[in-house]
mmCIF file of the N, C-alpha and C atoms, coordinates in Angstrom:
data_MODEL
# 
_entry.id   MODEL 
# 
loop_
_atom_site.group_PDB 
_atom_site.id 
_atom_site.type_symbol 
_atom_site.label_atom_id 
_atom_site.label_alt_id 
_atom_site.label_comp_id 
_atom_site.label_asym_id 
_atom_site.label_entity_id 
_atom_site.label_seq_id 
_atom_site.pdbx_PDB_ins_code 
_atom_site.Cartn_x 
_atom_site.Cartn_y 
_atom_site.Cartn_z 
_atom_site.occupancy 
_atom_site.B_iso_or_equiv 
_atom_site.pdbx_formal_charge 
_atom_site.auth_seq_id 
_atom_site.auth_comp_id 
_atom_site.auth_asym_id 
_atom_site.auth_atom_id 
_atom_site.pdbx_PDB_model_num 
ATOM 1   N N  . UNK A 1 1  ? -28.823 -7.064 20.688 1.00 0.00 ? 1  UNK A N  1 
ATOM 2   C CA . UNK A 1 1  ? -28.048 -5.880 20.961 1.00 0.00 ? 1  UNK A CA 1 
ATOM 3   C C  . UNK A 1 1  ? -28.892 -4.649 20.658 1.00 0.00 ? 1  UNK A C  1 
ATOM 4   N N  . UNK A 1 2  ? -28.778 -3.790 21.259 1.00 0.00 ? 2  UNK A N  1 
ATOM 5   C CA . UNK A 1 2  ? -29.652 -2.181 21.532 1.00 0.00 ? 2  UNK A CA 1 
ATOM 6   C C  . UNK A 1 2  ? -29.151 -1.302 20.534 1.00 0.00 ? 2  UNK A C  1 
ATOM 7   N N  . UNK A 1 3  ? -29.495 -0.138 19.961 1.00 0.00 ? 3  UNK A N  1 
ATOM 8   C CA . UNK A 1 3  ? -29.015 0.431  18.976 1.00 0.00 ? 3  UNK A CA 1 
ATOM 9   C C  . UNK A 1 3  ? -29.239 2.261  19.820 1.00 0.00 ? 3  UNK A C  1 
ATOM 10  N N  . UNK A 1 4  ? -30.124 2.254  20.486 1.00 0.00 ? 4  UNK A N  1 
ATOM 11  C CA . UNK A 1 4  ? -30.463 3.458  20.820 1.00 0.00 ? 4  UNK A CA 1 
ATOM 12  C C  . UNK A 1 4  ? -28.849 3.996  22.249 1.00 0.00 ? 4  UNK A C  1 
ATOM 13  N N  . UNK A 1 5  ? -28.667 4.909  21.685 1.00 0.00 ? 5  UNK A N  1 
ATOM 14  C CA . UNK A 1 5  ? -27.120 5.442  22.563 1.00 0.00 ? 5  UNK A CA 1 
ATOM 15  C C  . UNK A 1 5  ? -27.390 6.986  23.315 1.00 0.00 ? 5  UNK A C  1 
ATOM 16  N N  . UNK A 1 6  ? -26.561 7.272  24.040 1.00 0.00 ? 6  UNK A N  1 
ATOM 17  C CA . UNK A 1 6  ? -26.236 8.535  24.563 1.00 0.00 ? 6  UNK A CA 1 
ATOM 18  C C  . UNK A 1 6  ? -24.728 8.067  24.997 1.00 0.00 ? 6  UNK A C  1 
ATOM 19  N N  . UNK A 1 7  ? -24.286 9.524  24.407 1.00 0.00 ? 7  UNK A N  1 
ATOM 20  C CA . UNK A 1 7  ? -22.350 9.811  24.726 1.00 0.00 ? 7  UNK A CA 1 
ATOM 21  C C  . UNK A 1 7  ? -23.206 11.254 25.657 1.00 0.00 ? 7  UNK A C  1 
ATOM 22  N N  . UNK A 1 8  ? -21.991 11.278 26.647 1.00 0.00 ? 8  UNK A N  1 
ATOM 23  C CA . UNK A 1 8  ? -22.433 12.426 27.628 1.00 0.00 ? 8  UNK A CA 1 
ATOM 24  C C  . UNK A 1 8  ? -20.624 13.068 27.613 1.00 0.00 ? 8  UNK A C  1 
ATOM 25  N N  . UNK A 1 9  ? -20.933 13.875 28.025 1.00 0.00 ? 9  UNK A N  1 
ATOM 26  C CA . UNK A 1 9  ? -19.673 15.110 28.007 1.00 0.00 ? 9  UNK A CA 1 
ATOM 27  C C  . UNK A 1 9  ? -18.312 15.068 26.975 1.00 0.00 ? 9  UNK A C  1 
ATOM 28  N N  . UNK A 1 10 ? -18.553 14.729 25.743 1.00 0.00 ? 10 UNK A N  1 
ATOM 29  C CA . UNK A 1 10 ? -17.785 14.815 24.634 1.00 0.00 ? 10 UNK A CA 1 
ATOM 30  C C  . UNK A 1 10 ? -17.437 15.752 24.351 1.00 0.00 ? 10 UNK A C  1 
ATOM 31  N N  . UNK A 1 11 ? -16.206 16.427 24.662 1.00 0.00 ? 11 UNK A N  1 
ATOM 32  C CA . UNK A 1 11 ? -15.722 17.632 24.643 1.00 0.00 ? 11 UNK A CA 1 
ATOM 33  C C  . UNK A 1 11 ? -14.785 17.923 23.147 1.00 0.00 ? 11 UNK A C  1 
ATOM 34  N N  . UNK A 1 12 ? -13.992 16.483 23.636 1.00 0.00 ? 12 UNK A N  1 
ATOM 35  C CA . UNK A 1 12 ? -12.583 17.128 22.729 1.00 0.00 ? 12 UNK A CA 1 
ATOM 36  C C  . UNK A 1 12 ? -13.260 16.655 21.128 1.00 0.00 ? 12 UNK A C  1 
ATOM 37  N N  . UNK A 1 13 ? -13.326 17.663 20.123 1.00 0.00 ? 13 UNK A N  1 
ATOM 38  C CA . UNK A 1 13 ? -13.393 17.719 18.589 1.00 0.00 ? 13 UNK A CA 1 
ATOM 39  C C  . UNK A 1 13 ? -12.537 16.455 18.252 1.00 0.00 ? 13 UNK A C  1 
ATOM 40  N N  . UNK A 1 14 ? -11.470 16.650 18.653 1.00 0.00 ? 14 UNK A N  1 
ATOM 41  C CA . UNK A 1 14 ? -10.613 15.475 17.802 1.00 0.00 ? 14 UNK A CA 1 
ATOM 42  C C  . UNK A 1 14 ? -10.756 14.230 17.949 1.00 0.00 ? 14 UNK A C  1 
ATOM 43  N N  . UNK A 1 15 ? -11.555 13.567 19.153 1.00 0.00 ? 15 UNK A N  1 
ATOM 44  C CA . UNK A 1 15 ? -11.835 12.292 19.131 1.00 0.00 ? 15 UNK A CA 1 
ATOM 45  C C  . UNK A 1 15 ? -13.518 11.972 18.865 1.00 0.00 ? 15 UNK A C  1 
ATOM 46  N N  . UNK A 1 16 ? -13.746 11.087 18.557 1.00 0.00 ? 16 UNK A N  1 
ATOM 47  C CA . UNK A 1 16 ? -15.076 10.771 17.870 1.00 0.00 ? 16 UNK A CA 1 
ATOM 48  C C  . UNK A 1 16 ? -15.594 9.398  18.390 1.00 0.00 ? 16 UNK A C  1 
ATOM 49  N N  . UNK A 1 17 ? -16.588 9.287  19.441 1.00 0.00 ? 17 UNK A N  1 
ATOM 50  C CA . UNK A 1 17 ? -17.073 7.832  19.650 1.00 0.00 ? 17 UNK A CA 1 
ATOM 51  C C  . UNK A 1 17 ? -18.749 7.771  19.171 1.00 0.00 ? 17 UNK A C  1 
ATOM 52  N N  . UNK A 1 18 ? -18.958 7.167  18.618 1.00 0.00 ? 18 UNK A N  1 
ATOM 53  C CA . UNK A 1 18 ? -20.445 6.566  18.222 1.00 0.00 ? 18 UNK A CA 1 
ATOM 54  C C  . UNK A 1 18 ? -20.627 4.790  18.728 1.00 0.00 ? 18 UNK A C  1 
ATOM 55  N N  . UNK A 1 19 ? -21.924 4.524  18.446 1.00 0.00 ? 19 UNK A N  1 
ATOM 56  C CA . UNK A 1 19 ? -22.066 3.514  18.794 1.00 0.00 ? 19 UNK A CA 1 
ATOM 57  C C  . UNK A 1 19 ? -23.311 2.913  17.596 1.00 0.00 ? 19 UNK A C  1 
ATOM 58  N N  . UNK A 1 20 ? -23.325 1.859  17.181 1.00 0.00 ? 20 UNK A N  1 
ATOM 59  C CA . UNK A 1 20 ? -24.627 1.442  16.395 1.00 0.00 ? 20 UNK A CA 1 
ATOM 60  C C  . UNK A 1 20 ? -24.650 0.010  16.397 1.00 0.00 ? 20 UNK A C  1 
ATOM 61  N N  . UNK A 1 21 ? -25.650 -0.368 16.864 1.00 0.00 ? 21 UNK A N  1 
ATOM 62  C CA . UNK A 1 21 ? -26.089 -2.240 17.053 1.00 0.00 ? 21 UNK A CA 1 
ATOM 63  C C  . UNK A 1 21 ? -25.418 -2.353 18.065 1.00 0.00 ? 21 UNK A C  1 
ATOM 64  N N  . UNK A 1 22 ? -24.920 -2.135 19.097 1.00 0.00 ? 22 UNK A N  1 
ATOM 65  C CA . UNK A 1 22 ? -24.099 -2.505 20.115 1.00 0.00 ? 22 UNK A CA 1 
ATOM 66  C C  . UNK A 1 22 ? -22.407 -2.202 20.087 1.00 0.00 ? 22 UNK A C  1 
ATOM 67  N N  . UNK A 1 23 ? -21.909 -1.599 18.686 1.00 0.00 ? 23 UNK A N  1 
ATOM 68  C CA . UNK A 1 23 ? -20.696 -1.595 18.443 1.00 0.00 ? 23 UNK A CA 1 
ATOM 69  C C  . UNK A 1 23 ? -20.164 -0.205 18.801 1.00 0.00 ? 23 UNK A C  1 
ATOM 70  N N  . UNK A 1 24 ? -19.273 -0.322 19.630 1.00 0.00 ? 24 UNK A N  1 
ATOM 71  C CA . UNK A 1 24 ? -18.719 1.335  20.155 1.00 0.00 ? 24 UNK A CA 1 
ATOM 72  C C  . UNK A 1 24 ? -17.288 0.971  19.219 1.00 0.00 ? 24 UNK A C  1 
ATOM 73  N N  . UNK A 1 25 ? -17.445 2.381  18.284 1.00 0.00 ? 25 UNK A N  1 
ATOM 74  C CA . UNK A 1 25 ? -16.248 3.068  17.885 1.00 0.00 ? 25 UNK A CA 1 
ATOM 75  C C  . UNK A 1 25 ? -15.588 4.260  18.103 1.00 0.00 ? 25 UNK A C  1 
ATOM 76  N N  . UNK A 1 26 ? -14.567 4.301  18.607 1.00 0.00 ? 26 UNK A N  1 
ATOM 77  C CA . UNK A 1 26 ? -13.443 5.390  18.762 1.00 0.00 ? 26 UNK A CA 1 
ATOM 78  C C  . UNK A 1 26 ? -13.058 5.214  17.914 1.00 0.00 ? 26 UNK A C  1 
ATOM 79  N N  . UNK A 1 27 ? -12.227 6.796  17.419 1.00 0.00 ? 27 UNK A N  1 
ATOM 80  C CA . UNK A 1 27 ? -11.600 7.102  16.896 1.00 0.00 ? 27 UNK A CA 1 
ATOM 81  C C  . UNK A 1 27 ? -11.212 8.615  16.649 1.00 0.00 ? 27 UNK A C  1 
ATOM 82  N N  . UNK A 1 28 ? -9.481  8.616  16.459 1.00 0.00 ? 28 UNK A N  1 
ATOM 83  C CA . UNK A 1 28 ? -8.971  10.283 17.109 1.00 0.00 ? 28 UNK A CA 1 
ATOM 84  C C  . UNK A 1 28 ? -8.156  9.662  18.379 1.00 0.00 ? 28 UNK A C  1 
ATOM 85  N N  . UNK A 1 29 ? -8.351  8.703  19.108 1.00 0.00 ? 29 UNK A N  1 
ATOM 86  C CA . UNK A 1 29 ? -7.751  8.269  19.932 1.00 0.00 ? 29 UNK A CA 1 
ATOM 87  C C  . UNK A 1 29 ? -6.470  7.401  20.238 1.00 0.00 ? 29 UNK A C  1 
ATOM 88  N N  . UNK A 1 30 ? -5.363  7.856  20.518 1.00 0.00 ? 30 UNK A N  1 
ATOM 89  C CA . UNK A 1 30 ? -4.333  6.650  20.363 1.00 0.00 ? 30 UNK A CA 1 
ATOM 90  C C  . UNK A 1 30 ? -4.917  5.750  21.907 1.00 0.00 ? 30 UNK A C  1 
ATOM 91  N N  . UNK A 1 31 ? -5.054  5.851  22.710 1.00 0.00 ? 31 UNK A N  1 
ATOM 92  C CA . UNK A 1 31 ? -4.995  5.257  24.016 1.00 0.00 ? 31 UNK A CA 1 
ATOM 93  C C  . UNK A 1 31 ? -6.472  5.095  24.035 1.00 0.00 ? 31 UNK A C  1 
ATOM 94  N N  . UNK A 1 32 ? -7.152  3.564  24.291 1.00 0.00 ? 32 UNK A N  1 
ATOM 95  C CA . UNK A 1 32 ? -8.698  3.531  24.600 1.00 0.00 ? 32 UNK A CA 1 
ATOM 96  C C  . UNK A 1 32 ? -8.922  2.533  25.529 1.00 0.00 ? 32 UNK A C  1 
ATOM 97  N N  . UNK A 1 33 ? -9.645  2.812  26.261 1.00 0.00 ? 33 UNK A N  1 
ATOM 98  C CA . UNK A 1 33 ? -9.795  1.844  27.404 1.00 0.00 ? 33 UNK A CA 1 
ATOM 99  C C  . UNK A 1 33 ? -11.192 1.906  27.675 1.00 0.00 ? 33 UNK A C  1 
ATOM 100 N N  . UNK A 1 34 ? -11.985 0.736  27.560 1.00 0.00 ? 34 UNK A N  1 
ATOM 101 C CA . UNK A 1 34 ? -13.874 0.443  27.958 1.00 0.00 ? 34 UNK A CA 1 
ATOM 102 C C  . UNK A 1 34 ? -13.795 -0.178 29.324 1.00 0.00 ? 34 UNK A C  1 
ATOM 103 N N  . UNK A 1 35 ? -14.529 0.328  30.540 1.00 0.00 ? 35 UNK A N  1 
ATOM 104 C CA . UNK A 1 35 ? -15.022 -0.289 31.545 1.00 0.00 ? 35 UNK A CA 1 
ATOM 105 C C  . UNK A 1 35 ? -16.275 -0.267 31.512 1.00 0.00 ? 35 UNK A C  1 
ATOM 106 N N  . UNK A 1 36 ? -16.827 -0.902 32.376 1.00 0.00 ? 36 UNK A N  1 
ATOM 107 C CA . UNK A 1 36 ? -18.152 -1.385 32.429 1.00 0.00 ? 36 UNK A CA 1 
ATOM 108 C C  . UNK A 1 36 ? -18.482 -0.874 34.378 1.00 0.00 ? 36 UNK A C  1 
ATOM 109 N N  . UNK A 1 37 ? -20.032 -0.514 34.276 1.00 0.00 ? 37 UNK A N  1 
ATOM 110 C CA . UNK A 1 37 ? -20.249 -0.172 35.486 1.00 0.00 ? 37 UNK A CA 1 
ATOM 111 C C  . UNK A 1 37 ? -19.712 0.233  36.818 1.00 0.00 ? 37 UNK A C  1 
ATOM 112 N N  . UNK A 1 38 ? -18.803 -1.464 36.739 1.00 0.00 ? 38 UNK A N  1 
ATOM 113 C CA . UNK A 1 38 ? -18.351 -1.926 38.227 1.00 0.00 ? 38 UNK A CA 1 
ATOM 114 C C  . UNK A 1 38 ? -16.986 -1.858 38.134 1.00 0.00 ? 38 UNK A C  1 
ATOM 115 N N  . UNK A 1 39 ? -16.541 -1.015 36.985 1.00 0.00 ? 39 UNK A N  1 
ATOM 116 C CA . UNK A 1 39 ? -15.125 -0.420 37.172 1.00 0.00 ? 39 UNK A CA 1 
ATOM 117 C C  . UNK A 1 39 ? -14.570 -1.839 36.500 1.00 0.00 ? 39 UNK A C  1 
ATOM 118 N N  . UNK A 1 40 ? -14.636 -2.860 36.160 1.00 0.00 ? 40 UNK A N  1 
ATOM 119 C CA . UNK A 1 40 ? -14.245 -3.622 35.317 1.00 0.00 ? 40 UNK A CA 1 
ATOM 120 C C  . UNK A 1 40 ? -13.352 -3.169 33.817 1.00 0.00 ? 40 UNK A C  1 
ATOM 121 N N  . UNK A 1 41 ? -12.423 -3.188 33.587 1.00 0.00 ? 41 UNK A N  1 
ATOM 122 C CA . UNK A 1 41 ? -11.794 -3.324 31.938 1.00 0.00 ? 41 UNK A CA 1 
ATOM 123 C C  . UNK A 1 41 ? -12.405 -4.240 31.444 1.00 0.00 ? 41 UNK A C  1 
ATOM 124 N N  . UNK A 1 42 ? -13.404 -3.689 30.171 1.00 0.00 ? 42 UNK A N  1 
ATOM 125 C CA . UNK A 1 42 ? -14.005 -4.764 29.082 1.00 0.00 ? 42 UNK A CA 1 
ATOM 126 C C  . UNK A 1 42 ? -12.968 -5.294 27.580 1.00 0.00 ? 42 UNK A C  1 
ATOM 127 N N  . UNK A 1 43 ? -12.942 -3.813 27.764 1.00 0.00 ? 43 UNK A N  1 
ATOM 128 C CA . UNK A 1 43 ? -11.638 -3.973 26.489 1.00 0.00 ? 43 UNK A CA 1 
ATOM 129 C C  . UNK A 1 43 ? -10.736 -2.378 26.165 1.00 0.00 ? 43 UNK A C  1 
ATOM 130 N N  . UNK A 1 44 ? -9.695  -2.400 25.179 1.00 0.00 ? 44 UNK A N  1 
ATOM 131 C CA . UNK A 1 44 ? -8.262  -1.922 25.351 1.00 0.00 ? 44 UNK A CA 1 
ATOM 132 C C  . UNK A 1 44 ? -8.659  -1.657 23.332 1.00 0.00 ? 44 UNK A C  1 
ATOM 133 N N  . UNK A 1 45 ? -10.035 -2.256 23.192 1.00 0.00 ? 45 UNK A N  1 
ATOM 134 C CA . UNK A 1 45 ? -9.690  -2.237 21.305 1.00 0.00 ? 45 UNK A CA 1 
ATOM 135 C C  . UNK A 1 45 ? -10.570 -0.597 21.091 1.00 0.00 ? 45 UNK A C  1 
ATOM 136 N N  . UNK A 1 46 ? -10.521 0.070  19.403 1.00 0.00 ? 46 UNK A N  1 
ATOM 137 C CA . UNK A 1 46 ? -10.949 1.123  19.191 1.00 0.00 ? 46 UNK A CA 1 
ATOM 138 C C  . UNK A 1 46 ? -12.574 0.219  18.880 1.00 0.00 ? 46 UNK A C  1 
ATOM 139 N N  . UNK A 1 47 ? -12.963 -0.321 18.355 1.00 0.00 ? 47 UNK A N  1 
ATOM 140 C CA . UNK A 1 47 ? -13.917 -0.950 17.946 1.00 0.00 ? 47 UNK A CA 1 
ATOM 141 C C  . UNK A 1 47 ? -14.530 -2.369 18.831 1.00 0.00 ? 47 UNK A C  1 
ATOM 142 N N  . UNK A 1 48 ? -15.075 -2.440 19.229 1.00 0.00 ? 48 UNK A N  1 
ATOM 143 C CA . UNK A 1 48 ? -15.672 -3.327 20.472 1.00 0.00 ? 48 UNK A CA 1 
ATOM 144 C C  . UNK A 1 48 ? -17.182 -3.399 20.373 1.00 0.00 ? 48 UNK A C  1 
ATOM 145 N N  . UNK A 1 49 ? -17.956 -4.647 20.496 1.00 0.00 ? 49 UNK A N  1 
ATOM 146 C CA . UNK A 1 49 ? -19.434 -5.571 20.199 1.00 0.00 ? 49 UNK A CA 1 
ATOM 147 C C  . UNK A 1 49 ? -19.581 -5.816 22.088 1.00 0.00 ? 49 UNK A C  1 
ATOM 148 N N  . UNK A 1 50 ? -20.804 -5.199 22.683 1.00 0.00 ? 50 UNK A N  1 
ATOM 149 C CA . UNK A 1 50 ? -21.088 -4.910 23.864 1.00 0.00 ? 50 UNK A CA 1 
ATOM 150 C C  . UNK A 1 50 ? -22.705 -5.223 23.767 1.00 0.00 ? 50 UNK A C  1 
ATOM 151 N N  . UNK A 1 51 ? -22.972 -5.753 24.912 1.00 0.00 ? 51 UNK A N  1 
ATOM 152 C CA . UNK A 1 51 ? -24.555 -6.125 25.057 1.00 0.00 ? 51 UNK A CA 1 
ATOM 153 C C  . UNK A 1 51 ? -24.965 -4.967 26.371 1.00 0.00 ? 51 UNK A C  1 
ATOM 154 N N  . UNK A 1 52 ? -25.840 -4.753 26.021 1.00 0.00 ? 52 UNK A N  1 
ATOM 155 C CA . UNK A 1 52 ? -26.752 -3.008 26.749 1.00 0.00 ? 52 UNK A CA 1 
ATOM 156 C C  . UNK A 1 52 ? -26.079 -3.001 28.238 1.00 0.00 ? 52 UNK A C  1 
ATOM 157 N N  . UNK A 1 53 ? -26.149 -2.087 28.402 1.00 0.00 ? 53 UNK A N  1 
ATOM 158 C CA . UNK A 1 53 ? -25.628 -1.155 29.582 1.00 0.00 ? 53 UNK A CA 1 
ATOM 159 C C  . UNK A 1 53 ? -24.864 -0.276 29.638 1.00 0.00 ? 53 UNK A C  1 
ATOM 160 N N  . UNK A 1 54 ? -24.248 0.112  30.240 1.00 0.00 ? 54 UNK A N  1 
ATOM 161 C CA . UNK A 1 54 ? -23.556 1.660  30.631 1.00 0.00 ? 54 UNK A CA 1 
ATOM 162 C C  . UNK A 1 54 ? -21.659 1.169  30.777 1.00 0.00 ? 54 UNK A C  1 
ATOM 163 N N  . UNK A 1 55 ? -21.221 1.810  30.040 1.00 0.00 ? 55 UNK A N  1 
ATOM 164 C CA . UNK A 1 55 ? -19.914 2.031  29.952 1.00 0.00 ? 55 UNK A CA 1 
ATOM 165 C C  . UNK A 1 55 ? -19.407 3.219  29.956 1.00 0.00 ? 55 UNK A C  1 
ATOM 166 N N  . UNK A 1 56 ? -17.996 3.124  30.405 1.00 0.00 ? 56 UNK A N  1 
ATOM 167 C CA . UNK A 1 56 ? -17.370 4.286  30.968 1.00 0.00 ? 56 UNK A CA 1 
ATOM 168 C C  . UNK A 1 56 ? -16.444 3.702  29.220 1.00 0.00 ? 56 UNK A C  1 
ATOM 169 N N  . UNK A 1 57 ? -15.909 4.869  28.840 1.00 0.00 ? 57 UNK A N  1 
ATOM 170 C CA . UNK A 1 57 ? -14.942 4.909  27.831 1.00 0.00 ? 57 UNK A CA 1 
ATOM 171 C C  . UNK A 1 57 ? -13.943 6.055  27.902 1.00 0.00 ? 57 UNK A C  1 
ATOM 172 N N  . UNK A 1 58 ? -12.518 5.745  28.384 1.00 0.00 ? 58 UNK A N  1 
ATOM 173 C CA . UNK A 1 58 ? -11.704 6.647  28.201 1.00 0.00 ? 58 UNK A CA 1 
ATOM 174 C C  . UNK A 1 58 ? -10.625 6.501  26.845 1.00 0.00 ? 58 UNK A C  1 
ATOM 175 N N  . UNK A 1 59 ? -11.081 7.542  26.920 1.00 0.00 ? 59 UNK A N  1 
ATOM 176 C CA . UNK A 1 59 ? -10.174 7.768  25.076 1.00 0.00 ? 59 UNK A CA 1 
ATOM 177 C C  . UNK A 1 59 ? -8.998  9.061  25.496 1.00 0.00 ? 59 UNK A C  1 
ATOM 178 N N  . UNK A 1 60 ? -7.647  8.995  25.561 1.00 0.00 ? 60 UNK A N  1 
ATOM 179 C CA . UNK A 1 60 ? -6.602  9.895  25.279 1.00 0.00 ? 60 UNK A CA 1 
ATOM 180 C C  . UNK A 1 60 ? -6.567  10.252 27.216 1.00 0.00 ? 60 UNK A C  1 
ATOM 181 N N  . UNK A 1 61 ? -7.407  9.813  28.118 1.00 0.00 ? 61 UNK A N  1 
ATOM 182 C CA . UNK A 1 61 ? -7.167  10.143 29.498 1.00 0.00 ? 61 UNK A CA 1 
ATOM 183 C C  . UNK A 1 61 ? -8.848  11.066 29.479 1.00 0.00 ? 61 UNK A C  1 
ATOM 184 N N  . UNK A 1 62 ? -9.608  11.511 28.795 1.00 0.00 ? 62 UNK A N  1 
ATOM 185 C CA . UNK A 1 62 ? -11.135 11.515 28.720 1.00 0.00 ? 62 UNK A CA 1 
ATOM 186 C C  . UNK A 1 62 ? -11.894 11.344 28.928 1.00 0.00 ? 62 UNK A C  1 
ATOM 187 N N  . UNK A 1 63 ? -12.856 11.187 29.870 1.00 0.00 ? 63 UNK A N  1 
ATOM 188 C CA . UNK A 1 63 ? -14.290 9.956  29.904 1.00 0.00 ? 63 UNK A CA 1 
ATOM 189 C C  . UNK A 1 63 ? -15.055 10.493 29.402 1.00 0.00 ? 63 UNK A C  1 
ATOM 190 N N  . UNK A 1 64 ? -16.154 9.452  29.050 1.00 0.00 ? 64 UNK A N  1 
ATOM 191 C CA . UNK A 1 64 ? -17.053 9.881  28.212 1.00 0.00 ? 64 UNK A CA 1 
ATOM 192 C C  . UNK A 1 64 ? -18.213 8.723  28.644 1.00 0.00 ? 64 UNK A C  1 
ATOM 193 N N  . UNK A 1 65 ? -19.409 8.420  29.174 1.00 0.00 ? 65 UNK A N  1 
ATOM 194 C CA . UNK A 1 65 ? -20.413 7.632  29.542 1.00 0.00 ? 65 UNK A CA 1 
ATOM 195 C C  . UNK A 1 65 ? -21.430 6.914  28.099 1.00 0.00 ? 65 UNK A C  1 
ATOM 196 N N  . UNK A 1 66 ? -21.461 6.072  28.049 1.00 0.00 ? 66 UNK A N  1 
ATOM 197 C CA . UNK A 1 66 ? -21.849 5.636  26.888 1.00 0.00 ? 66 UNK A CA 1 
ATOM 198 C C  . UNK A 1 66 ? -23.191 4.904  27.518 1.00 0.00 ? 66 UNK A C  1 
ATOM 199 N N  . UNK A 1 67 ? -24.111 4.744  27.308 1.00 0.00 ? 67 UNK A N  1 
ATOM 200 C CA . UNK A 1 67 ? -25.494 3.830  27.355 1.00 0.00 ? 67 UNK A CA 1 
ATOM 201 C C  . UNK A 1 67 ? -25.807 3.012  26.131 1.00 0.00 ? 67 UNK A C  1 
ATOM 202 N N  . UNK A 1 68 ? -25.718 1.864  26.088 1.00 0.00 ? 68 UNK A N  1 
ATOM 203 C CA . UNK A 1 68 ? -26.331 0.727  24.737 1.00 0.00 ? 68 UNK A CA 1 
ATOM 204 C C  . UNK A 1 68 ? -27.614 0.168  25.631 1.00 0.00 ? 68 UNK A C  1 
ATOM 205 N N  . UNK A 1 69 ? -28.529 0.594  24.740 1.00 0.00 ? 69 UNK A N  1 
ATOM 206 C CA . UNK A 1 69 ? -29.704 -0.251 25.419 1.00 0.00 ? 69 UNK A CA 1 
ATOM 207 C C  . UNK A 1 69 ? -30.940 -0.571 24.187 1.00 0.00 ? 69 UNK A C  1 
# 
């Protein structure tokens, strides 16, 4: 699993996503939803273990582009 990240257009203060070893955490968010590339739902959890590539993460109706690589 990749450790190196980029979050792109993180606007709203109140929600907070990081990522480290492959693990994306939200939080600030009641509603979270991870897709993957191809528009796929990966997962629905705040805390989620992902192997490298590009995810879409909507937190509260939000996106936010995540890279694990």
């Amino acid at each position: 699993m990749g450790t190196a990240t980029a979050v792109d257009d993180l606007n709203d203060d109140s929600i907070g996503i990081s990522v480290n070893g492959g693990v994306i955490t939200v939080s600030g968010a009641d509603n979270v939803a991870i897709y993957n590339v191809a528009g796929a739902l990966v997962s629905t959890a705040p805390v989620t273990r992902l192997p490298r590539g590009i995810y879409i993460v909507v937190a509260d109706g939000s996106s936010h582009k995540i890279v694990i690589d």
